[in-house]
ZAMARGU-4260 file (C-alpha; in steps of 0.2 Angstrom, whole numbers, plus 5000, padded with zeros to 4 digits):
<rodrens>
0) 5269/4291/4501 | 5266/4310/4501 | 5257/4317/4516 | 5241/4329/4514 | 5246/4346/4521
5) 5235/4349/4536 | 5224/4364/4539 | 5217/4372/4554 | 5201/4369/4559 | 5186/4382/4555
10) 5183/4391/4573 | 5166/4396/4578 | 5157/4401/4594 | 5142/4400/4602 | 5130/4415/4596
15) 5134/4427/4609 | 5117/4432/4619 | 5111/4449/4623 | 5119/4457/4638 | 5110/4470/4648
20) 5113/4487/4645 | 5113/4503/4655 | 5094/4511/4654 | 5090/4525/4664 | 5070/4531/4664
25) 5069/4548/4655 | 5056/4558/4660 | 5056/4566/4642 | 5048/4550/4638 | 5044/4541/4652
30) 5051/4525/4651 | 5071/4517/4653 | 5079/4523/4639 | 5096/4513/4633 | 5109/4526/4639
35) 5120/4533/4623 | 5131/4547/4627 | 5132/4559/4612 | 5153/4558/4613 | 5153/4541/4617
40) 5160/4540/4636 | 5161/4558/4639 | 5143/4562/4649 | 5140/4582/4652 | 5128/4582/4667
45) 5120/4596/4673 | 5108/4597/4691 | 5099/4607/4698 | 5105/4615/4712 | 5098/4624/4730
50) 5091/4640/4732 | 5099/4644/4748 | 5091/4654/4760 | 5089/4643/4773 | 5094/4627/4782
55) 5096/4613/4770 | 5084/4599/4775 | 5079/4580/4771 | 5070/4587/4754 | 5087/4591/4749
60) 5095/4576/4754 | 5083/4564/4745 | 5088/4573/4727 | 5107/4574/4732 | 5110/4560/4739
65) 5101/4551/4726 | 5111/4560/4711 | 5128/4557/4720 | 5123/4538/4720 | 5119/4538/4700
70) 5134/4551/4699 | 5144/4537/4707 | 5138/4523/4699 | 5140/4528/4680 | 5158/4535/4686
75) 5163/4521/4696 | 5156/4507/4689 | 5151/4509/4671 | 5169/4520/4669 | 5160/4534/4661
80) 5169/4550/4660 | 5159/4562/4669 | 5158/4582/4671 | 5147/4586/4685 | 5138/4605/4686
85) 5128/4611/4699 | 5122/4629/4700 | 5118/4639/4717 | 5103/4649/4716 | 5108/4664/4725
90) 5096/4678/4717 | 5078/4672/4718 | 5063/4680/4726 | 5065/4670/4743 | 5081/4675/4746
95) 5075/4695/4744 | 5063/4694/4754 | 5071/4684/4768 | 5088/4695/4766 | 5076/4710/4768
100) 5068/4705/4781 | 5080/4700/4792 | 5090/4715/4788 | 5074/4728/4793 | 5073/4717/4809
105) 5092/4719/4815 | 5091/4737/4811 | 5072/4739/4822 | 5080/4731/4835 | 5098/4739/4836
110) 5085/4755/4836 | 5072/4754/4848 | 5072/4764/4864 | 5056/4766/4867 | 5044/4749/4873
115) 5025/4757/4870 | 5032/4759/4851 | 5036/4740/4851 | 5021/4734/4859 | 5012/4747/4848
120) 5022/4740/4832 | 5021/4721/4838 | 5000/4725/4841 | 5000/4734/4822 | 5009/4717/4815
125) 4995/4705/4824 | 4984/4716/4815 | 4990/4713/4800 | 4992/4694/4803 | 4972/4692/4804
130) 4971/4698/4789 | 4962/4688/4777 | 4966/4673/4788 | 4951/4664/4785 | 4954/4664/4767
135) 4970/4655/4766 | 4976/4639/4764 | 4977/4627/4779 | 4993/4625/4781 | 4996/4643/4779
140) 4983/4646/4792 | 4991/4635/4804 | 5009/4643/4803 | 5001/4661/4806 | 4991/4655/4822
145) 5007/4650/4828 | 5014/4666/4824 | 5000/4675/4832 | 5001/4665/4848 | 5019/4671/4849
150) 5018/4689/4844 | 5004/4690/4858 | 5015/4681/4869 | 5029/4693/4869 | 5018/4708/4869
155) 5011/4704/4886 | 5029/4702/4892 | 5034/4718/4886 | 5025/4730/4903 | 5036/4722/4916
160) 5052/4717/4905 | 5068/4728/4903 | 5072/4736/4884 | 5085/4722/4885 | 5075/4707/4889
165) 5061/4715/4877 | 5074/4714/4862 | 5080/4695/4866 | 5062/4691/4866 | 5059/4698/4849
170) 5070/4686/4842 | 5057/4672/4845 | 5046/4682/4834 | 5060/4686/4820 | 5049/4679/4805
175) 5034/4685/4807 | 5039/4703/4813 | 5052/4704/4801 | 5039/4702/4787 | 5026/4716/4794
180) 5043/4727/4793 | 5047/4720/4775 | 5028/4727/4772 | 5032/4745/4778 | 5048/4748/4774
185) 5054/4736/4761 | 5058/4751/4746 | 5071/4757/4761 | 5084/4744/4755 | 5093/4750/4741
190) 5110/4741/4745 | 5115/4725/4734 | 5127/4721/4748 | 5111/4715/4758 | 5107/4703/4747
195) 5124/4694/4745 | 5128/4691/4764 | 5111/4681/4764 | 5115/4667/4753 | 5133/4664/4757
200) 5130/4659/4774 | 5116/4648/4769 | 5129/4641/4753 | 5143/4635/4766 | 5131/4626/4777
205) 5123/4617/4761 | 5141/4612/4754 | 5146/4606/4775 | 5129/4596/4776 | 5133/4588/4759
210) 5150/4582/4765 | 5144/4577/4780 | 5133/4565/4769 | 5149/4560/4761 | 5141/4567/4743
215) 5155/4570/4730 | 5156/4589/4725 | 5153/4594/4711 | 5166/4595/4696 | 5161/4617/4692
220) 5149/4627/4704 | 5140/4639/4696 | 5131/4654/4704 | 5117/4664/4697 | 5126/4680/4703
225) 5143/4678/4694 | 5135/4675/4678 | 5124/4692/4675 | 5132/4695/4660 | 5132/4680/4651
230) 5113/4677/4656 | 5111/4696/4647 | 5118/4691/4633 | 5111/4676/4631 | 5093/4684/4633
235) 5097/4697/4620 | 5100/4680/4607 | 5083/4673/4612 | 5074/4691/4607 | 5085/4691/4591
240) 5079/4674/4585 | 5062/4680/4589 | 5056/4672/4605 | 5057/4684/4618 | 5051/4702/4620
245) 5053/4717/4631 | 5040/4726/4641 | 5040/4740/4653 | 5057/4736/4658 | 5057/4717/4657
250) 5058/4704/4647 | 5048/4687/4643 | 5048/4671/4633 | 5036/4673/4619 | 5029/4653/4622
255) 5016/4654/4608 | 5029/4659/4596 | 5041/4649/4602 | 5028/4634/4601 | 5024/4638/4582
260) 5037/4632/4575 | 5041/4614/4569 | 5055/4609/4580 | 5049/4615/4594 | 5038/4609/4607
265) 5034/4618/4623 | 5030/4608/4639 | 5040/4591/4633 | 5041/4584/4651 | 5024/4589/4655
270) 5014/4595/4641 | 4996/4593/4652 | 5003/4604/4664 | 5002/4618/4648 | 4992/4633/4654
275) 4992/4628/4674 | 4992/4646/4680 | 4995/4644/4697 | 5013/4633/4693 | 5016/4646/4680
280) 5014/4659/4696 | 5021/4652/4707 | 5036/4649/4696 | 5037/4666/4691 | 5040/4670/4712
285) 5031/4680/4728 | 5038/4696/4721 | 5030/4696/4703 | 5019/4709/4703 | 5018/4713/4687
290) 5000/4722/4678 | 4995/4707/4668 | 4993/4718/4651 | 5014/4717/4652 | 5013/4698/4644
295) 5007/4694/4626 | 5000/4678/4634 | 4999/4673/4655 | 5008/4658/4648 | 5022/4669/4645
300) 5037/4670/4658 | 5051/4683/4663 | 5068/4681/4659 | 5071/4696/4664 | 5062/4706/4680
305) 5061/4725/4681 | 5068/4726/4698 | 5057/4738/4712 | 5064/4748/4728 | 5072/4738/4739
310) 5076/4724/4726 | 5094/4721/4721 | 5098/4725/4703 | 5110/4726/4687 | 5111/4735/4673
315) 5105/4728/4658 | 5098/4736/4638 | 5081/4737/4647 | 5084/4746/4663 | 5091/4740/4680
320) 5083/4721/4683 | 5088/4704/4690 | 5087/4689/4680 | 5073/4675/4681 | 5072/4662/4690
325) 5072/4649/4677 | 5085/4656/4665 | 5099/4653/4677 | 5099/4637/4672 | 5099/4636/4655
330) 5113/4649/4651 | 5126/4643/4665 | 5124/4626/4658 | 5127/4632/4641 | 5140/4642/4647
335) 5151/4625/4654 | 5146/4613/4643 | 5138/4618/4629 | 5123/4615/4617 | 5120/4599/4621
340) 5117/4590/4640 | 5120/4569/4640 | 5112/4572/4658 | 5100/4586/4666 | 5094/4580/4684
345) 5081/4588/4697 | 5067/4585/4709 | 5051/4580/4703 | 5044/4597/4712 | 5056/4606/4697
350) 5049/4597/4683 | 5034/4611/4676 | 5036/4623/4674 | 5056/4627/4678 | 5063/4612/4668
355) 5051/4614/4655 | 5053/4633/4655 | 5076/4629/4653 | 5072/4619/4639 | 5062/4631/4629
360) 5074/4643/4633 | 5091/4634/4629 | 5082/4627/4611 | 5076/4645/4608 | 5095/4650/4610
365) 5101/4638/4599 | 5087/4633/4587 | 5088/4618/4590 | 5076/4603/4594 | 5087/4595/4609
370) 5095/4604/4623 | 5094/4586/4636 | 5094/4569/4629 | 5090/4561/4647 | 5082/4572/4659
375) 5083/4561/4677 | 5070/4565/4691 | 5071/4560/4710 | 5055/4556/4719 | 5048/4564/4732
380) 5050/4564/4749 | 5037/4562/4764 | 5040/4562/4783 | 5030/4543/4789 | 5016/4546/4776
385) 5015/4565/4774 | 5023/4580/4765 | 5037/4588/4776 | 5029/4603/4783 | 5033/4619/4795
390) 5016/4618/4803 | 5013/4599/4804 | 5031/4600/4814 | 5037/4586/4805 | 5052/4597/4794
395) 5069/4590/4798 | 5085/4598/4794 | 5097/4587/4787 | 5109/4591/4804 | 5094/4586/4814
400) 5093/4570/4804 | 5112/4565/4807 | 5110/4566/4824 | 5096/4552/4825 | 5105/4542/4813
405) 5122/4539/4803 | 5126/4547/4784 | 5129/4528/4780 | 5110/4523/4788 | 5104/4538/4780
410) 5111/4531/4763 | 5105/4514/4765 | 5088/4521/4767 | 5087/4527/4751 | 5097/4513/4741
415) 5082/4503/4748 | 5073/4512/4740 | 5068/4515/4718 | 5076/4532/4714 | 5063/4540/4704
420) 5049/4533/4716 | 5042/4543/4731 | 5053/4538/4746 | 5045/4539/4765 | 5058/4544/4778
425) 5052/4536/4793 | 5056/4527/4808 | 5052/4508/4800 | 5063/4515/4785 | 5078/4518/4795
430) 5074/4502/4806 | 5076/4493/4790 | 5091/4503/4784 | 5098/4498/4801 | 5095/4482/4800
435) 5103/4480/4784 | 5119/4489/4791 | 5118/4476/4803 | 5119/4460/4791 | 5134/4468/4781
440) 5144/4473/4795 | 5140/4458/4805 | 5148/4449/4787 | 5163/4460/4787 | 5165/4454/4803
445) 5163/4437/4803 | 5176/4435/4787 | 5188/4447/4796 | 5187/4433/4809 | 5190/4418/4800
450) 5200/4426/4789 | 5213/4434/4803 | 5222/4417/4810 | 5225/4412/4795 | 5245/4409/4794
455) 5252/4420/4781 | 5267/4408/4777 | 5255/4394/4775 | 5243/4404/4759 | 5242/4387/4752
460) 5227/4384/4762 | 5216/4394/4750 | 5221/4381/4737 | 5215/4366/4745 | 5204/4354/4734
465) 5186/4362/4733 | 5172/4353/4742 | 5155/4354/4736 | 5150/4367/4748 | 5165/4379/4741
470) 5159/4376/4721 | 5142/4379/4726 | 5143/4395/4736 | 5156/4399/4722 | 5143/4398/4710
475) 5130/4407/4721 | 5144/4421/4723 | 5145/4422/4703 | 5126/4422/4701 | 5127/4437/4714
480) 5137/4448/4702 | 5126/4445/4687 | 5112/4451/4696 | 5120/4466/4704 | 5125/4469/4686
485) 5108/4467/4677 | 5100/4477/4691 | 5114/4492/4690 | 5108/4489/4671 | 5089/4491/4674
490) 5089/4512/4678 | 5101/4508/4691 | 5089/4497/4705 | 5100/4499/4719 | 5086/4489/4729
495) 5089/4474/4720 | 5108/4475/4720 | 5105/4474/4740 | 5093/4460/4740 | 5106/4451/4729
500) 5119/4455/4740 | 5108/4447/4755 | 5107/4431/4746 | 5125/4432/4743 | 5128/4435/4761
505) 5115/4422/4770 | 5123/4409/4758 | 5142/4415/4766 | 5133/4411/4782 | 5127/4396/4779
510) 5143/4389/4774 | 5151/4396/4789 | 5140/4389/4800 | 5141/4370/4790 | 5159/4372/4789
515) 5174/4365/4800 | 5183/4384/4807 | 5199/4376/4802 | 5193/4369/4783 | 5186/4386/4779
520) 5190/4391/4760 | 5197/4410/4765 | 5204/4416/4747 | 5184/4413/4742 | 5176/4422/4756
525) 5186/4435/4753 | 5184/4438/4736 | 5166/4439/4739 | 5168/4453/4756 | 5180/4464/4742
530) 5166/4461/4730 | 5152/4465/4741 | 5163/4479/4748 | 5168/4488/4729 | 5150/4490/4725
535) 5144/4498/4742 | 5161/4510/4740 | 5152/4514/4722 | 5138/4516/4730 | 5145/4529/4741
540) 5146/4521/4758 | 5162/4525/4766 | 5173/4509/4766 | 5190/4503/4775 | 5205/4500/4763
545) 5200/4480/4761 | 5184/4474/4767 | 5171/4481/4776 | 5166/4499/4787 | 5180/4507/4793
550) 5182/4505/4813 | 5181/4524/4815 | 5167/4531/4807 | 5177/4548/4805 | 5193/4537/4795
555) 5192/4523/4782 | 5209/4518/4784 | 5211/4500/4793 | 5228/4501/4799 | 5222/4502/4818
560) 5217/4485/4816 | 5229/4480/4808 | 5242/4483/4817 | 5233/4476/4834 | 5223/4462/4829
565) 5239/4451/4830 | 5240/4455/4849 | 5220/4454/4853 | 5222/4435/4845 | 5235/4431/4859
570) 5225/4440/4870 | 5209/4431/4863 | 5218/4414/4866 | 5224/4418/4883 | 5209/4422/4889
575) 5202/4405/4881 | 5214/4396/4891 | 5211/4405/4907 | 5193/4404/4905 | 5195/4385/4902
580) 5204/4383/4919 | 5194/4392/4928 | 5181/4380/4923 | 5190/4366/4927 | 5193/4371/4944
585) 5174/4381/4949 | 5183/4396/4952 | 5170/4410/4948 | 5180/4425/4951 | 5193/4420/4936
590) 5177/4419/4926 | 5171/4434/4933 | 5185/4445/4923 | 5185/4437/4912 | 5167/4442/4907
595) 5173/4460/4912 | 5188/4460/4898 | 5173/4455/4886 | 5158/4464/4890 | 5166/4482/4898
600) 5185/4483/4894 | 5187/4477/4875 | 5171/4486/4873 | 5174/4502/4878 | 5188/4501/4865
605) 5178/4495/4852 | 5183/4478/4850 | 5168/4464/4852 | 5173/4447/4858 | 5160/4434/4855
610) 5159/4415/4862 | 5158/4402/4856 | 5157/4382/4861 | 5170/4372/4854 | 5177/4387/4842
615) 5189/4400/4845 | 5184/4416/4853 | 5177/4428/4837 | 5187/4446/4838 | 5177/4459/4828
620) 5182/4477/4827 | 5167/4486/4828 | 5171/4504/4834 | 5168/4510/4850 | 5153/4524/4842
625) 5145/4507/4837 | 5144/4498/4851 | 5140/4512/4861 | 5124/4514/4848 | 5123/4494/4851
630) 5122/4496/4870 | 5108/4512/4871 | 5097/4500/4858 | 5098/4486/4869 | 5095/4497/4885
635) 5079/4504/4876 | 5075/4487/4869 | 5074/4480/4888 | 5066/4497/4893 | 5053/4494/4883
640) 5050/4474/4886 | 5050/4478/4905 | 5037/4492/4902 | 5026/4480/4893 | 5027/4467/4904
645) 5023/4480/4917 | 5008/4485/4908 | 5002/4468/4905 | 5005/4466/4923 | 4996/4482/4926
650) 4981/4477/4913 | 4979/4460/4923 | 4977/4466/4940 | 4965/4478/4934 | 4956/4465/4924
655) 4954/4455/4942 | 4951/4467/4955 | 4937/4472/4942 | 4933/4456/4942 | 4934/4454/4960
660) 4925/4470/4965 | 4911/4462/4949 | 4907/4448/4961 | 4898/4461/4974 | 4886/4463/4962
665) 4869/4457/4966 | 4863/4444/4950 | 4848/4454/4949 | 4857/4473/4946 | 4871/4464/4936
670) 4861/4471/4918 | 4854/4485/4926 | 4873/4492/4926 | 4874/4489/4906 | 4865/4507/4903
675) 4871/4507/4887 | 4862/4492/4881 | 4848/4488/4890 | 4832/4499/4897 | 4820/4488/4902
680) 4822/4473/4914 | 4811/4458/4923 | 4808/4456/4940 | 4822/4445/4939 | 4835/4457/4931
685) 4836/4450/4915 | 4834/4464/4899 | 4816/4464/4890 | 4819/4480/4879 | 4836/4486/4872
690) 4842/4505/4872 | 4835/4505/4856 | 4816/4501/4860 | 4819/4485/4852 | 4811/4468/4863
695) 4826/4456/4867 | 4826/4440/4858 | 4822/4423/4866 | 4840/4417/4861 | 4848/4432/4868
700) 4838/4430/4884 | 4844/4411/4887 | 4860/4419/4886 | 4859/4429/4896 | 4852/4418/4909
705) 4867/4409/4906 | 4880/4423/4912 | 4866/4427/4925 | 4867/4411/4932 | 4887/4408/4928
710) 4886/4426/4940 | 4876/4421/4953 | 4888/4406/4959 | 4902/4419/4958 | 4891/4430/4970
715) 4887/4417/4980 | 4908/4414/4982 | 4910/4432/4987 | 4895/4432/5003 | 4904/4417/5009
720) 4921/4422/5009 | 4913/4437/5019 | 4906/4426/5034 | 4920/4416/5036 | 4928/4435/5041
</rodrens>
């Protein structure tokens, strides 16, 4: 009988279901946006960077930090190829003005020799502070009464003080006098070398306050000043295609033209902001002073500025001027990475009119209709509730930040928080941030623990038969990773990746504490502490080379604990044993040290032992910086307990010998004392008319018999306790 040739089955699937996709929220649209590269994994990104003419502070670190964690993520965890430029303003208005300044000041003070001129030039500069100081701005007003209080300060110091002692004291009023000099003398600057010095000091302490927030640099710096030419020629293209003109020396955007034409479209990222003057001023700098019959429209902008005595200056087609402030941007980014940006990221503050202002700009250099396709905004920042000011004392450098808490605290803050949402840097924000550090290290530690004693020759102890609790934290672990996935997806909602991570976490916990210390499934708990630890490394967050914080907060590497947590577990186990018979045999000064090895000798070496009934002795490496930290926040924890329970204390004596010294009282002037309520009273003391003219009511009066009454007994109590003395 012949056989029937058999035949493969037909194959099919499931229908595969839709899988979250990277959407970032683009503020040329606002809403998330699927993210689409326009050379499919290459991503040209180009941020903003600091004008630096002074300290960088927390404003800064809430729009770097925050594009270093986005930066991270779409490099890291998505695997996008990505080319990072950041610019350095180091020509702008702020920077003259300070650079001249301080420049004017050092040379007064090298200078003076005589101390009536000082006192005399100190009086002319208060003078000219009370100008028109009713007219301005409150916080304006608040920082030049300050001022004044100190200029008047040192000028009454200045009859009984030595030249010397008069030129320190000057320095507290560096600022302010340095401006009333800038006013004066300000033409009397004409050496571009004063401007350079300026910047560069202020650059290197940006870049070493952005490592000390462990932010990535970036891939090119560019600075305004090494790319004069190219911003030149770049200008000259724009007047060429008809959107730019020259004017008394300088040169500006022609926005009504440019605003005519079909593809283009002035203001994209905020078109009701079109015609704000005072964002279009203040955009424009504090040393535009241009007559307004220079621009075609006061919607027009300078590419190019015309620069005065004392301002620095290059040669250019139109005369010796400086460029812009918001051309900067556009040509240097055009310069490294071309006619079209995957990526263009900024503060919020930036949006109108300087990133509006760079896209016109860079489509009017290239007629075209899209210079960014995904333009990312960081929120803003407030210090507990209110915009960080000079004059409501609440600006904080980023150095002075680091030293109330860690860059990894720091970070935390703001992964708690939405990126592109207003972020409030505060001391229940970092308490959170700090508590969240807590519940990951505290993880890191307890795995490190269980995981330690495991015998390496004996790994088939990871491949034990699953119990129910290992399937279902197993299954917990895996929900984890879709969620931190889906939210990484979602416009990258690093809050949810932690509150996934929590419940990841607290489940771990649970099975710990359930679990048999001898049963515990350690290939599963570790797969979830290298998870946990690979995203927060994406993140950012300084990790060690396997699981966890590194022990040194100045090293990531591991190998110190390594190398000595095999000796600390015999040491662990013989102080077990001890411990055990010194119990045995009621002998308290064994038990004695060996509280001292736990509590102030391990310790200081940053190694936490922690008891347990019944269990093995947990060894976590913690670092000595932490529980050092550890031990100052459980001082001031028990500081402040002590002082509360003081002032309870304090409240209720008060409370008694006030009720005490209320007994002494005759019942009939116990109302009388109630001036506040009462001004009219019966023969008996009881209230007939109220402070305001009103006749007591027959209810309030039988209560007030009541306490009356209640008070007479009391008084009665006191005239006794009298005679018996």
């Amino acid at each position: 009988m012949a056989t029937t040739k058999r035949s493969q089955p037909a194959w099919s699937c499931d229908q595969v279901s839709d899988t979250p996709r990277l959407k970032l929220f683009n503020s040329l649209t606002r809403k998330k946006e699927i993210f689409i590269p326009k050379n499919e994994n290459k991503v040209h990104w180009y941020s903003c960077g600091p004008t630096v003419y002074d300290a960088s502070h927390m404003g800064h670190a809430r729009s770097y930090i925050t594009f270093d964690i986005l930066r991270r993520v779409l490099k890291d965890y998505f695997r996008y190829d990505v080319e990072y430029v950041m610019n350095i303003t180091d020509i702008d208005d702020k920077i003259i003005k300070r650079a001249r300044q301080l420049h004017l000041f050092e040379e007064y003070v090298k200078t003076a020799t005589d101390k009536q001129i000082v006192q005399k030039d100190i009086l002319l500069a208060l003078g000219n502070l009370k100008k028109d100081i009713e007219q301005m701005d409150p916080e304006k007003k608040v920082m030049t009464l300050k001022a004044i209080e100190k200029l008047t300060s040192v000028s009454q110091l200045i009859e009984g003080s030595s030249l010397d002692d008069i030129k320190l004291a000057l320095n507290e009023i560096k600022d302010s006098f340095g401006a009333y000099l800038d006013t004066l003398n300000s033409a009397d600057v004409p050496d571009n070398s004063i401007f350079e010095s300026l910047p560069r000091f202020w650059e290197s302490n940006f870049h070493s306050n952005m490592a000390s927030l462990n932010i990535l640099p970036p891939d090119k710096l560019s600075r305004v000043s090494e790319y004069v030419p190219e911003i030149i020629a770049y200008i000259e293209t724009i007047i060429k295609n008809g959107y730019a003109y020259e004017s008394n020396g300088s040169v500006y955007f022609d926005v009504a033209a440019f605003d005519s034409q079909p593809i283009h479209h002035y203001a994209k990222l905020v078109p009701e902001a079109y015609g704000d003057s005072k964002s279009l001023q203040d955009g424009e700098g504090d040393l535009t002073t241009s007559a307004v019959n220079e621009k075609r429209s006061p919607n027009d902008f300078a590419l190019w500025k015309k620069s005065k005595k004392g301002e620095p200056w290059w040669d250019s087609s139109w005369g010796k001027g400086r460029p812009g402030w918001h051309i900067e941007c556009s040509v240097m980014a055009s310069c490294i990475l071309g006619q079209t940006l995957d990526i263009h990221t900024g503060g919020i503050d930036l949006k109108f009119p300087h990133h509006d202002n760079e896209i016109a700009q860079a489509e009017a250099y290239y007629n075209n209709k899209e210079w960014v396709r995904y333009f990312l905004h960081s929120g803003h920042l407030t210090i507990s509730g209110c915009k960080m000011s000079k004059s409501l004392k609440n600006f904080i450098t980023i150095e002075d930040a680091l030293k109330k808490n860690t860059s990894r605290q720091l970070r935390l803050a703001f992964l708690l928080h939405s990126w592109k949402d207003t972020l409030d840097y505060s001391e229940s924000t970092m308490e959170s941030a700090m508590a969240c550090e807590k519940l990951l290290n505290e993880f890191f530690l307890n795995v490190k623990h269980v995981t330690k004693r495991n015998d390496i020759n004996k790994l088939a102890i990871g491949y034990s038969k699953w119990l129910s609790s290992e399937i279902e934290l197993s299954k917990k672990f895996n929900l984890c990773k879709s969620n931190v996935h889906a939210a990484l997806c979602d416009n990258i909602d690093t809050k949810t990746v932690l509150e996934a991570i929590r419940e990841c976490i607290s489940a771990c916990n649970v099975y710990l504490r359930d679990c048999d210390s001898s049963a515990v499934n350690h290939t599963l708990l570790l797969d979830i502490a290298k998870y946990i630890t690979e995203i927060l490394k994406v993140f950012g967050i300084k990790t060690a080379d396997e699981i966890g914080f590194p022990v040194s907060e100045g090293n990531s590497s591991s190998d110190v604990e390594t190398i000595v947590t095999p000796y600390l577990n015999i040491l662990s186990d013989f102080r077990d044993s001890v411990r055990a018979i010194a119990r045995s045999i009621s002998s308290k000064d064994i038990l004695i040290l060996c509280d001292k090895l736990r509590d102030e000798i391990l310790p200081d070496n940053g190694v936490r032992l922690e008891d347990f009934d019944g269990k093995p002795t947990a060894i976590k490496f913690v670092g000595r910086e932490a529980i050092l930290r550890e031990r100052k926040a459980k001082a001031k924890a028990e500081a402040e307990k002590l002082a509360e329970k003081e002032r309870k204390k304090k409240e209720q004596d008060q409370a008694k010998a006030k009720k005490e010294e209320l007994k002494k009282i005759h019942p009939k002037d116990l109302f009388k004392l109630e001036t506040d309520k009462y001004s009219e009273f019966d023969e008996n003391g009881l209230p007939t008319i109220d402070i305001q003219g009103n006749k007591i009511s027959k209810g309030l009066t039988k209560k007030l018999q009541k306490i009356q009454s209640t008070h007479a007994t009391l008084h009665k109590e006191y005239l006794e306790s009298i005679d018996k003395i």
